[in-house]
N, CA, C and O atoms as a GROMACS GRO file, in nm:
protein
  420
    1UNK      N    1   1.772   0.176  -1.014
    1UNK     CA    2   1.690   0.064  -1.056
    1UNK      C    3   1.554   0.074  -0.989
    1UNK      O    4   1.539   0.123  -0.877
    2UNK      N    5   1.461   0.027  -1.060
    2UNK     CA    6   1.320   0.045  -0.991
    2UNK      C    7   1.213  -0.072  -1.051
    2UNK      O    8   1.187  -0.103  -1.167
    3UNK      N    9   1.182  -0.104  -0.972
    3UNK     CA   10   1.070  -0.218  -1.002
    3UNK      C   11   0.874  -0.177  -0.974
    3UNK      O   12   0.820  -0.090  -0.907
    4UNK      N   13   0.825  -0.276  -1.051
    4UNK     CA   14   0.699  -0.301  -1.047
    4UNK      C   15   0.631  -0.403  -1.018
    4UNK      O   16   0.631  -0.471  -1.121
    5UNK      N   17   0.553  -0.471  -0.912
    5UNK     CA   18   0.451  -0.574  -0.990
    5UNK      C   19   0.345  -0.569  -0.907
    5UNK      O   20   0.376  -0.500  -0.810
    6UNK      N   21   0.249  -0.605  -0.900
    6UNK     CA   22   0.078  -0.645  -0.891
    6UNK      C   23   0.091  -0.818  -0.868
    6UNK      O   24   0.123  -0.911  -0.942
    7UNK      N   25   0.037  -0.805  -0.689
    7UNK     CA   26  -0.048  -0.934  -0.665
    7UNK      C   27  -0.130  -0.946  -0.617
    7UNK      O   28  -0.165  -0.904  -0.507
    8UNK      N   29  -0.205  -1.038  -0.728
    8UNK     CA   30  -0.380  -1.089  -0.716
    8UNK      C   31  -0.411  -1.116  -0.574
    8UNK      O   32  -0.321  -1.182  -0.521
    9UNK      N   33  -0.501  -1.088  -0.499
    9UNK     CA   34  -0.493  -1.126  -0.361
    9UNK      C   35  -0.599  -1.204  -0.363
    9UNK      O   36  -0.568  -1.312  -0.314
   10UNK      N   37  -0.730  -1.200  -0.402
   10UNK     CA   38  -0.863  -1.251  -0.440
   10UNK      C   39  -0.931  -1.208  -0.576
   10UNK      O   40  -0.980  -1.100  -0.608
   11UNK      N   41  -0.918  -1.338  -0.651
   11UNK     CA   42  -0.942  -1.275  -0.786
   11UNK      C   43  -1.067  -1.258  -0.812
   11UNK      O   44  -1.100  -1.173  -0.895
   12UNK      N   45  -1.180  -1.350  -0.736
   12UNK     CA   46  -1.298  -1.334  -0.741
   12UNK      C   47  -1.370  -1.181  -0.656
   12UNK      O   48  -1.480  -1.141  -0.692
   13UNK      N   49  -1.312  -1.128  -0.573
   13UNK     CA   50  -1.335  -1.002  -0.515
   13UNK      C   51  -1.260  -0.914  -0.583
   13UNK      O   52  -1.215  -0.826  -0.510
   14UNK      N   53  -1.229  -0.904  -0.707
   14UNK     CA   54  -1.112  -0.835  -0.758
   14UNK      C   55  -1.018  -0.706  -0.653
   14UNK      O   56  -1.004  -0.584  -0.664
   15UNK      N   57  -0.964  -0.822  -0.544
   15UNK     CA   58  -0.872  -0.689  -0.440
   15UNK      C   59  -0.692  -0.742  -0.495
   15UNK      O   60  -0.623  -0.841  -0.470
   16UNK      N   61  -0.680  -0.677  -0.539
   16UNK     CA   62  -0.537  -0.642  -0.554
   16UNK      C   63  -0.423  -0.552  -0.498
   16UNK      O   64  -0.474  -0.440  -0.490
   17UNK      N   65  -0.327  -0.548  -0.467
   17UNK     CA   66  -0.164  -0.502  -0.454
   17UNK      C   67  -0.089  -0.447  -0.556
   17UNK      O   68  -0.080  -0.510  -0.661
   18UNK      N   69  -0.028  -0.326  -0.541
   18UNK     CA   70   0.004  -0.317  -0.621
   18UNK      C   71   0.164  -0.261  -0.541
   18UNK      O   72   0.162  -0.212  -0.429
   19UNK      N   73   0.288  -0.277  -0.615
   19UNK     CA   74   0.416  -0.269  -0.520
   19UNK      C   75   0.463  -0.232  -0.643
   19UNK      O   76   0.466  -0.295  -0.749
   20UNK      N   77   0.519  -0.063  -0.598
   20UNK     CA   78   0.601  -0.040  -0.693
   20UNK      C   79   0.743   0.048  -0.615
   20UNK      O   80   0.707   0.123  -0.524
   21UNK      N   81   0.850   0.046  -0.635
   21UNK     CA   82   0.991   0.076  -0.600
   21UNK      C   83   1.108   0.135  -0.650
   21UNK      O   84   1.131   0.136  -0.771
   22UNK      N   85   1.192   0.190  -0.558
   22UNK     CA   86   1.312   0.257  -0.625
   22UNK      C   87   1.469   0.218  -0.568
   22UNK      O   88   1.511   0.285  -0.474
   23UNK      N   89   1.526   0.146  -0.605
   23UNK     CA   90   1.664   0.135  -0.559
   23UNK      C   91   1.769   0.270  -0.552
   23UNK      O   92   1.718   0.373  -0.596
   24UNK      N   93   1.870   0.279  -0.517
   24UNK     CA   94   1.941   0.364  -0.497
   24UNK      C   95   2.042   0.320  -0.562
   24UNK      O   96   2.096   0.213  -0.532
   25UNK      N   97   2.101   0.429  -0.698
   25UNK     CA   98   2.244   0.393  -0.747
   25UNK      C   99   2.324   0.332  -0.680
   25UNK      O  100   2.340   0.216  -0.719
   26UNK      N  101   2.418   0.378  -0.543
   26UNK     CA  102   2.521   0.380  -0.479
   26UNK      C  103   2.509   0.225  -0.434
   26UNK      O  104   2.607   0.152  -0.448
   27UNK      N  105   2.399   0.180  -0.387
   27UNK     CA  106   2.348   0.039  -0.283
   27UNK      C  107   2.224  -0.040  -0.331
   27UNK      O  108   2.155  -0.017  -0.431
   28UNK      N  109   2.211  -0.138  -0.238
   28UNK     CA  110   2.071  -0.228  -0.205
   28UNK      C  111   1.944  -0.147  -0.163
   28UNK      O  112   1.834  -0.200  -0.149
   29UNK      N  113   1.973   0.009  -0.142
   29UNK     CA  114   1.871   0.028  -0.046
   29UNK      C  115   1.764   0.086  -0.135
   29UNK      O  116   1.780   0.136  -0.247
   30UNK      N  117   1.632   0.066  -0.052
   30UNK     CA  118   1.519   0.113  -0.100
   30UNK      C  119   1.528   0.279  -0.076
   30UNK      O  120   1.557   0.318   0.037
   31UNK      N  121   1.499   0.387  -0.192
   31UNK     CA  122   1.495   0.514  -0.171
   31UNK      C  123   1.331   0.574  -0.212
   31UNK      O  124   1.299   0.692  -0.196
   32UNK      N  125   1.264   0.497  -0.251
   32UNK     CA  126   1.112   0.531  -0.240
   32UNK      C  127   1.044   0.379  -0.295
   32UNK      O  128   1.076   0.286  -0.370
   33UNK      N  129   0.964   0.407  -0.233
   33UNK     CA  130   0.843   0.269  -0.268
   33UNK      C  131   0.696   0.360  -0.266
   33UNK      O  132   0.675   0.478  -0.235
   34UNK      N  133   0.596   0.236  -0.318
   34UNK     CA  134   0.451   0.302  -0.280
   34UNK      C  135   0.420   0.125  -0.248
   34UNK      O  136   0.504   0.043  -0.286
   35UNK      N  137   0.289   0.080  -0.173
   35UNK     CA  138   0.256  -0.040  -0.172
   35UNK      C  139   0.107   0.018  -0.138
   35UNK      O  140   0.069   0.079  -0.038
   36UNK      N  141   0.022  -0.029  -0.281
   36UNK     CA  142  -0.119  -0.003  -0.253
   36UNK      C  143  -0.222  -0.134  -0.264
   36UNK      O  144  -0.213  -0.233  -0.336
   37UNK      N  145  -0.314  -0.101  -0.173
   37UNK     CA  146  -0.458  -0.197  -0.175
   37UNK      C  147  -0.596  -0.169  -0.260
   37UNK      O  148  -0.694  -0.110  -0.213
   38UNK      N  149  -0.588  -0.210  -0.361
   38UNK     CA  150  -0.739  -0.182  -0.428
   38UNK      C  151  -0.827  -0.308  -0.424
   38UNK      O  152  -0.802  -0.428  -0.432
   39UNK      N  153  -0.941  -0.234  -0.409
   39UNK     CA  154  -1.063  -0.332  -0.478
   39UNK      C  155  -1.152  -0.268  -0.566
   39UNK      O  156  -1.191  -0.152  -0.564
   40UNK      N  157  -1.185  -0.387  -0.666
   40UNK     CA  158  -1.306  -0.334  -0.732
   40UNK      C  159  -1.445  -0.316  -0.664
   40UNK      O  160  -1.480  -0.381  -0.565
   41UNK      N  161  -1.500  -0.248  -0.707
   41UNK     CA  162  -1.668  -0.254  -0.709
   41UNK      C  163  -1.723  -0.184  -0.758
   41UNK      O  164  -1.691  -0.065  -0.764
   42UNK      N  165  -1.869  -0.255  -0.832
   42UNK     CA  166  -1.898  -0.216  -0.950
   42UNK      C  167  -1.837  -0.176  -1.024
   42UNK      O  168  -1.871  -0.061  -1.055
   43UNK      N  169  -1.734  -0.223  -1.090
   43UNK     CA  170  -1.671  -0.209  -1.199
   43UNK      C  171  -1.560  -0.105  -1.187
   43UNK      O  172  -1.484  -0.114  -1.283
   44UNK      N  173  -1.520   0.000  -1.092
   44UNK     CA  174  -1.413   0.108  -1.082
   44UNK      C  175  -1.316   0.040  -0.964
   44UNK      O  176  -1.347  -0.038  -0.874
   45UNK      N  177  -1.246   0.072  -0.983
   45UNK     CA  178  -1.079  -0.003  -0.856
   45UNK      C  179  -1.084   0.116  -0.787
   45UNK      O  180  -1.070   0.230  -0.831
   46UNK      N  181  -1.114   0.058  -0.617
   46UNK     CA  182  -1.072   0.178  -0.578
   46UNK      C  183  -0.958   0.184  -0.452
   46UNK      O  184  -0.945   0.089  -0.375
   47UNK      N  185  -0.888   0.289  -0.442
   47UNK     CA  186  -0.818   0.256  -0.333
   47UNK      C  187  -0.866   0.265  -0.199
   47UNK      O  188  -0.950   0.346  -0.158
   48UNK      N  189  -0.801   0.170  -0.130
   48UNK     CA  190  -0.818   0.117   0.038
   48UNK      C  191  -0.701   0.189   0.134
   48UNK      O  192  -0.709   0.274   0.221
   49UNK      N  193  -0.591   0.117   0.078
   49UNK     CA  194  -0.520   0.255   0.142
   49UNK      C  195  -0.371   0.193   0.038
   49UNK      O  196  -0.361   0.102  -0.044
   50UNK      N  197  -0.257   0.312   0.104
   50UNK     CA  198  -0.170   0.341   0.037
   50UNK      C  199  -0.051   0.357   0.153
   50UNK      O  200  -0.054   0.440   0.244
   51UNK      N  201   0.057   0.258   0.129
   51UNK     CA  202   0.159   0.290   0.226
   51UNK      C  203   0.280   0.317   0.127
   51UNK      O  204   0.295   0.257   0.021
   52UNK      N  205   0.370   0.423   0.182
   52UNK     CA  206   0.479   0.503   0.068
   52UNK      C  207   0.624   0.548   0.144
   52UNK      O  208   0.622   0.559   0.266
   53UNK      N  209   0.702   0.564   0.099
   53UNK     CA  210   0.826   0.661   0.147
   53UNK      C  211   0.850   0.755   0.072
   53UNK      O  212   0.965   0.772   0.031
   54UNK      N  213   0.771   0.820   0.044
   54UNK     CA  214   0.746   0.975  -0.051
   54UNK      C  215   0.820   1.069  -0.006
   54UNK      O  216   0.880   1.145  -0.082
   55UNK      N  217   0.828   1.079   0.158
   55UNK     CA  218   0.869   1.175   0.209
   55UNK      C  219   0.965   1.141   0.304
   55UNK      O  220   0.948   1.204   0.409
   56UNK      N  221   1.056   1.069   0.306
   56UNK     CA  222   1.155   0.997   0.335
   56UNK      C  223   1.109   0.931   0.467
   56UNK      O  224   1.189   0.937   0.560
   57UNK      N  225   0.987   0.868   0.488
   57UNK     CA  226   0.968   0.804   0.611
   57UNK      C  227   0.833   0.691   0.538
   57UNK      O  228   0.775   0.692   0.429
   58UNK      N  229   0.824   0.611   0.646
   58UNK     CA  230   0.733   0.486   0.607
   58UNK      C  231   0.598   0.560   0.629
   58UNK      O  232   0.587   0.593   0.747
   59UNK      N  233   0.499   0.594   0.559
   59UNK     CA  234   0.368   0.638   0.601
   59UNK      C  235   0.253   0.565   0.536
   59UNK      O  236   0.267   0.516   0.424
   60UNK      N  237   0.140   0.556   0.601
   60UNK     CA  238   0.040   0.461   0.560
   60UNK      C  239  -0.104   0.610   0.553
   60UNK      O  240  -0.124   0.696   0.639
   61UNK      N  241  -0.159   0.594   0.454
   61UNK     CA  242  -0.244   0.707   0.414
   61UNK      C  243  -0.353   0.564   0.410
   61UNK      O  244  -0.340   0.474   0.327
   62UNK      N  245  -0.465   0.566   0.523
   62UNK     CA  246  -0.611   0.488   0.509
   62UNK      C  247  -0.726   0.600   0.432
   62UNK      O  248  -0.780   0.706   0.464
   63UNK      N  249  -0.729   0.530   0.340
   63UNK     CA  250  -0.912   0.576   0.239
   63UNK      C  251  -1.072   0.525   0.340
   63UNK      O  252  -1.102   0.438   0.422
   64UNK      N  253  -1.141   0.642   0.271
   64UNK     CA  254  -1.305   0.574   0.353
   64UNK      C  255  -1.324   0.572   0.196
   64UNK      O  256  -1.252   0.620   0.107
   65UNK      N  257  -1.461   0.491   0.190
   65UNK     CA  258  -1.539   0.481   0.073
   65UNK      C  259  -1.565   0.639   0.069
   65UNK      O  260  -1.527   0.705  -0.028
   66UNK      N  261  -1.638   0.702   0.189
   66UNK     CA  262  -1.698   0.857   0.164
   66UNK      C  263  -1.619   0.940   0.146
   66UNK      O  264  -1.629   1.006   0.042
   67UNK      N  265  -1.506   0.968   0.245
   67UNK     CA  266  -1.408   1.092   0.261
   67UNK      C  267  -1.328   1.082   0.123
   67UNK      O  268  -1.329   1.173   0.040
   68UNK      N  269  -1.265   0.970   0.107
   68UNK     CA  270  -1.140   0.916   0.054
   68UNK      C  271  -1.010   0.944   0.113
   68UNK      O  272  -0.980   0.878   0.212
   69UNK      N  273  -0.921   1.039   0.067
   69UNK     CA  274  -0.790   0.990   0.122
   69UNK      C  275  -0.743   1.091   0.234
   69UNK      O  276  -0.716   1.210   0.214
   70UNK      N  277  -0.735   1.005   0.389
   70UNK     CA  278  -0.733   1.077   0.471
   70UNK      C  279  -0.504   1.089   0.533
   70UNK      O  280  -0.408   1.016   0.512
   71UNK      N  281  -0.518   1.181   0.586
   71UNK     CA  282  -0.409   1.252   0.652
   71UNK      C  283  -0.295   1.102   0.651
   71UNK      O  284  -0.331   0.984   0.660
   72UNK      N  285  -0.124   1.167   0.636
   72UNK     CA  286  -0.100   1.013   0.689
   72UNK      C  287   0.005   1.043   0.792
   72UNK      O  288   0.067   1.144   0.825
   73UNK      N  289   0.001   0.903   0.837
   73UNK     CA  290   0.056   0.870   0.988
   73UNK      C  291   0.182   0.795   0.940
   73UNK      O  292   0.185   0.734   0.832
   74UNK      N  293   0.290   0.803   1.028
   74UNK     CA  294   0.409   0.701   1.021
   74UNK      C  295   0.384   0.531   1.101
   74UNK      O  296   0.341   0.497   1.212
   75UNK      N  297   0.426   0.469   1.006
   75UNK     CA  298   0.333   0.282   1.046
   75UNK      C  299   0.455   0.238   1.059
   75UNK      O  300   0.454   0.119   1.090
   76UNK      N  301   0.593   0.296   1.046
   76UNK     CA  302   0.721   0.169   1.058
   76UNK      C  303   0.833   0.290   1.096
   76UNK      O  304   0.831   0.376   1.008
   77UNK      N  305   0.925   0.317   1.198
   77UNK     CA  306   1.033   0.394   1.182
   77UNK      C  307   1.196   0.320   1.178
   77UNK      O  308   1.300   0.360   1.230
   78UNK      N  309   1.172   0.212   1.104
   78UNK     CA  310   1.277   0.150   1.007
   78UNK      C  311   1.305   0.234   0.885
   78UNK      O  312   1.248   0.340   0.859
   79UNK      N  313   1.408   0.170   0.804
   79UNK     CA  314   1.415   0.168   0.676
   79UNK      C  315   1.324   0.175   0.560
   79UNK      O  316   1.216   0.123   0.590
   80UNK      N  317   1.326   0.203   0.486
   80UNK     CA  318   1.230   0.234   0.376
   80UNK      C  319   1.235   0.102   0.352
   80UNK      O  320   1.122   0.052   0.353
   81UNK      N  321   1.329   0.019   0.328
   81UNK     CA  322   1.326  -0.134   0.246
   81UNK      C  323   1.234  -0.203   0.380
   81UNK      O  324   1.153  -0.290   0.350
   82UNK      N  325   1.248  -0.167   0.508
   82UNK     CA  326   1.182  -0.245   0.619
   82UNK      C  327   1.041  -0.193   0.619
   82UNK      O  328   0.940  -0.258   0.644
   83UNK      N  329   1.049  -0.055   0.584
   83UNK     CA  330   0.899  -0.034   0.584
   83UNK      C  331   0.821  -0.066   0.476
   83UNK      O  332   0.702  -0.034   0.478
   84UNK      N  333   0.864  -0.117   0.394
   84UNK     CA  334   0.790  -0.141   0.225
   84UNK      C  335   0.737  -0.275   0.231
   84UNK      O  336   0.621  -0.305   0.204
   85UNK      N  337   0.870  -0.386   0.284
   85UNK     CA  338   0.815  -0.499   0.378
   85UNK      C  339   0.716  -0.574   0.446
   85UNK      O  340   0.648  -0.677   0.438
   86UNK      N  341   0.746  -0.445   0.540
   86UNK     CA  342   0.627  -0.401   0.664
   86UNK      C  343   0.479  -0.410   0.599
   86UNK      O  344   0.388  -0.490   0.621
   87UNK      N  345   0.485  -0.310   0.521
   87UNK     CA  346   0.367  -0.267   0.392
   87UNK      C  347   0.305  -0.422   0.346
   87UNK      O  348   0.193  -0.473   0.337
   88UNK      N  349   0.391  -0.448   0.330
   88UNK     CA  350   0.354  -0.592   0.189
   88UNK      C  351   0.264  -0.675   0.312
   88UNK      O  352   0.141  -0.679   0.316
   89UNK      N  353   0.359  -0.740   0.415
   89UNK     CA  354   0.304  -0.824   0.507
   89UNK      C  355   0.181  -0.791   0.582
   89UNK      O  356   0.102  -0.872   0.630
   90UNK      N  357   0.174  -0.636   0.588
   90UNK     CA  358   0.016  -0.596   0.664
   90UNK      C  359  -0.086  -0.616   0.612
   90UNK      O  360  -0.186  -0.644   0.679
   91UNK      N  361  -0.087  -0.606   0.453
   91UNK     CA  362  -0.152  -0.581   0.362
   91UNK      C  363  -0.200  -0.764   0.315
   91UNK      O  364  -0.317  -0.794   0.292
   92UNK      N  365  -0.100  -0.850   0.308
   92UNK     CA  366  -0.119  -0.985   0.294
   92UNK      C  367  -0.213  -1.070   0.373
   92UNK      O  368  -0.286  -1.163   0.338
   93UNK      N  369  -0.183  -0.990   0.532
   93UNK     CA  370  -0.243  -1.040   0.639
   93UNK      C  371  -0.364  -1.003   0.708
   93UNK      O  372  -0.433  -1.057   0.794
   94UNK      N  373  -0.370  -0.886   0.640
   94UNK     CA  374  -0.467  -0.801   0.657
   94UNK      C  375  -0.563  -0.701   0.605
   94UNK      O  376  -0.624  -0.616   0.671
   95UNK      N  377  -0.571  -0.726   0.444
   95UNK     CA  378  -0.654  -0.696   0.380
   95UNK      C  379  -0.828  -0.680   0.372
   95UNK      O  380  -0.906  -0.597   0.327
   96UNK      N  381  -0.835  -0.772   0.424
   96UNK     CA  382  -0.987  -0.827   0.443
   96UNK      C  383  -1.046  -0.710   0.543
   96UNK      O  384  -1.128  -0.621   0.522
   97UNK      N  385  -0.982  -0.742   0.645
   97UNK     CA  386  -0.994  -0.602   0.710
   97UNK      C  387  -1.019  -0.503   0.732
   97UNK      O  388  -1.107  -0.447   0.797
   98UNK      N  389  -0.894  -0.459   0.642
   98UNK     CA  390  -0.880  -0.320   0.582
   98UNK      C  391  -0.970  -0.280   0.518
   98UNK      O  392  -1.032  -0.180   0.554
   99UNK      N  393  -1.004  -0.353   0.393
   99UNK     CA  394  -1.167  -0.364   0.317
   99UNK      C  395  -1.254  -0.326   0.414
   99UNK      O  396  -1.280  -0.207   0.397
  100UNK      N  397  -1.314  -0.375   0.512
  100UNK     CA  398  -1.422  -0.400   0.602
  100UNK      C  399  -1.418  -0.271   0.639
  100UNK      O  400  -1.515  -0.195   0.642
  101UNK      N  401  -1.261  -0.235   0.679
  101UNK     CA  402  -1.307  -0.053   0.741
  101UNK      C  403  -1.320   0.036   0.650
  101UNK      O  404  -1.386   0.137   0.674
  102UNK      N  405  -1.270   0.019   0.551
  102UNK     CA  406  -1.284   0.095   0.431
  102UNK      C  407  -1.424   0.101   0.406
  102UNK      O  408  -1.483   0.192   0.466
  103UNK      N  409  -1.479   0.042   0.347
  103UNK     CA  410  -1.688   0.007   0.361
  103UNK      C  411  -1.745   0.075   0.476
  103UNK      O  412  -1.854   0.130   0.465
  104UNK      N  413  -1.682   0.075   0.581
  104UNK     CA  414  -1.767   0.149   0.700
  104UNK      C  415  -1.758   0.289   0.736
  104UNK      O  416  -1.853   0.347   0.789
  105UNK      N  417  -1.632   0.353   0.704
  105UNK     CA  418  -1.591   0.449   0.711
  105UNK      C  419  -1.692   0.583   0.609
  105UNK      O  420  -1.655   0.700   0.608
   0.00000   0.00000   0.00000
């Protein structure tokens, strides 16, 4: 089973979430996720960063406006369902942020 959805975070800054997932036949458990941060400007969405279990661990890949998508690091050594979580709540709490370094970078 696998899910999708997108939440609006600031609709007037168009920065959005986007959470997408994979259950595991056998169980409850999460066997891949992605949880990404975009914003618009001038008109193209771009990504901020990207946290995933692609590679069977929680990793958070941060974007610059210039470079774009740099090396990634492990941000949770829980569970994929704890790190996807993890993902959602950093990203809720800390977006604005994230934006801000993203722009400076």
């Amino acid at each position: 089973m696998s899910g999708v959805y997108k939440r609006l975070l600031d609709a007037r800054a168009g920065i959005v979430m986007y959470v997408e997932y994979e259950i595991g036949r056998s169980g409850p458990d999460v066997v891949d996720y992605s949880v990404v941060l975009v914003v618009e400007v001038d008109g193209r969405k771009e990504t901020v960063r990207v946290y995933d279990g692609a590679h069977g661990e929680n990793e958070l890949h941060r974007y610059s406006r210039v470079s774009g998508k740099r090396a990634a690091e492990v941000f949770d050594r829980g569970t994929l369902g704890e790190g996807m979580r993890a993902a959602i709540e950093e990203i809720k709490g800390g977006y604005e942020e994230m934006i801000d370094g993203w722009r400076r970078a």
